[in-house]
C-alpha positions, 0 to 999 in steps of 0.5 A: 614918492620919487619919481626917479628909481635907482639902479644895481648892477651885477656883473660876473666876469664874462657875463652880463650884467643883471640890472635888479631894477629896471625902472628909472622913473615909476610907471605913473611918471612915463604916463605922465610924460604922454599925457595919459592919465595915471590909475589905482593899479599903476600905485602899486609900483609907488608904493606897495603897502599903500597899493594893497591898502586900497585893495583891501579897501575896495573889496572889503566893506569900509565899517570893517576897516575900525577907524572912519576915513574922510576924502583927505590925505597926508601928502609930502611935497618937499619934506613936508607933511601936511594933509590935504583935501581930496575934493571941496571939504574932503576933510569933512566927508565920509568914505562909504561903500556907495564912495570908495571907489572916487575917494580910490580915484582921488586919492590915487591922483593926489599922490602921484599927480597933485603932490608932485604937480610942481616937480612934474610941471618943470621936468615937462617943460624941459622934457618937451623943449627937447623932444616935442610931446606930438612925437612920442605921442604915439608910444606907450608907456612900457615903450617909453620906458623902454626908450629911455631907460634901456634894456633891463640887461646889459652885455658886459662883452658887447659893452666893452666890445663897443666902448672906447676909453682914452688911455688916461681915463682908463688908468684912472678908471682902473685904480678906483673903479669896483665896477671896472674889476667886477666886468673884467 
């Protein structure tokens, strides 16, 4: 899982330019920034496929899935694959249906906490030598996103309105740039 998502611009002469995805971290990631603890629903954003497998899991009897499913998970940290526990002996322990919904939680915090637990650890660190955690405390994580991401849609005229080039970097900007010929 990354925690960092791209952007596609596409602009029309005289139009704005429509941002196709609108995310630069995942939704679990700005949580992550303001302490708040990340949920099964905030996996669908992550990973589709896997979002709906835990629906699946979670309104249907566990005996109609075909195969037996322990507290444990293929995690990627890396470029590695390994498997890991979800609690003590996890490998070992069947998920019920009295279960589910704690190997759901566990699961869920694996894969967008405990796999990236290093990479988050140095990206906070770094974050709140900036901007201490007691101020942004006080947002949400759609606020958040909204702060450090921007508007999903970007005004080409109002852009170019307000920007200033200096004449060399135009030049430069004017002989390579697809972007410079798809605003104008």
């Amino acid at each position: 899982h990354t925690l960092l998502h791209t952007q596609l611009l596409q602009a029309h002469p005289g139009q704005e330019c429509q941002v196709t995805h609108t995310h630069y971290f995942t939704h679990s990631f700005y949580k992550h920034i303001l302490g708040k603890s990340v949920r099964y629903t905030d996996m669908e954003s992550e990973d589709y496929p896997f979002f709906q497998g835990l629906v699946y899991l979670l309104e249907n009897n566990v005996s109609t899935l075909g195969y037996e499913l322990t507290f444990s998970t293929e995690v990627q940290e890396f470029g590695v694959c390994e498997v890991r526990d979800l609690k003590p002996n996890g490998g070992n322990i069947i998920v019920t249906e009295e279960n589910k919904k704690e190997y759901v939680h566990l699961v869920c915090q694996m894969k967008m906490t405990g796999a990236i637990r290093k990479q988050l650890s140095a990206y906070l660190e770094g974050f709140y030598e900036i901007i201490p955690k007691r101020l942004i405390s006080i947002f949400t994580e759609q606020e958040l996103e909204l702060l450090i991401s921007g508007l999903p849609t970007i005004d080409i005229d109002d852009l170019k309105a307000n920007t200033e080039i200096p004449l060399s970097v135009e030049k430069q900007w004017n002989t390579g740039c697809s972007y410079v010929k798809a605003c104008d």
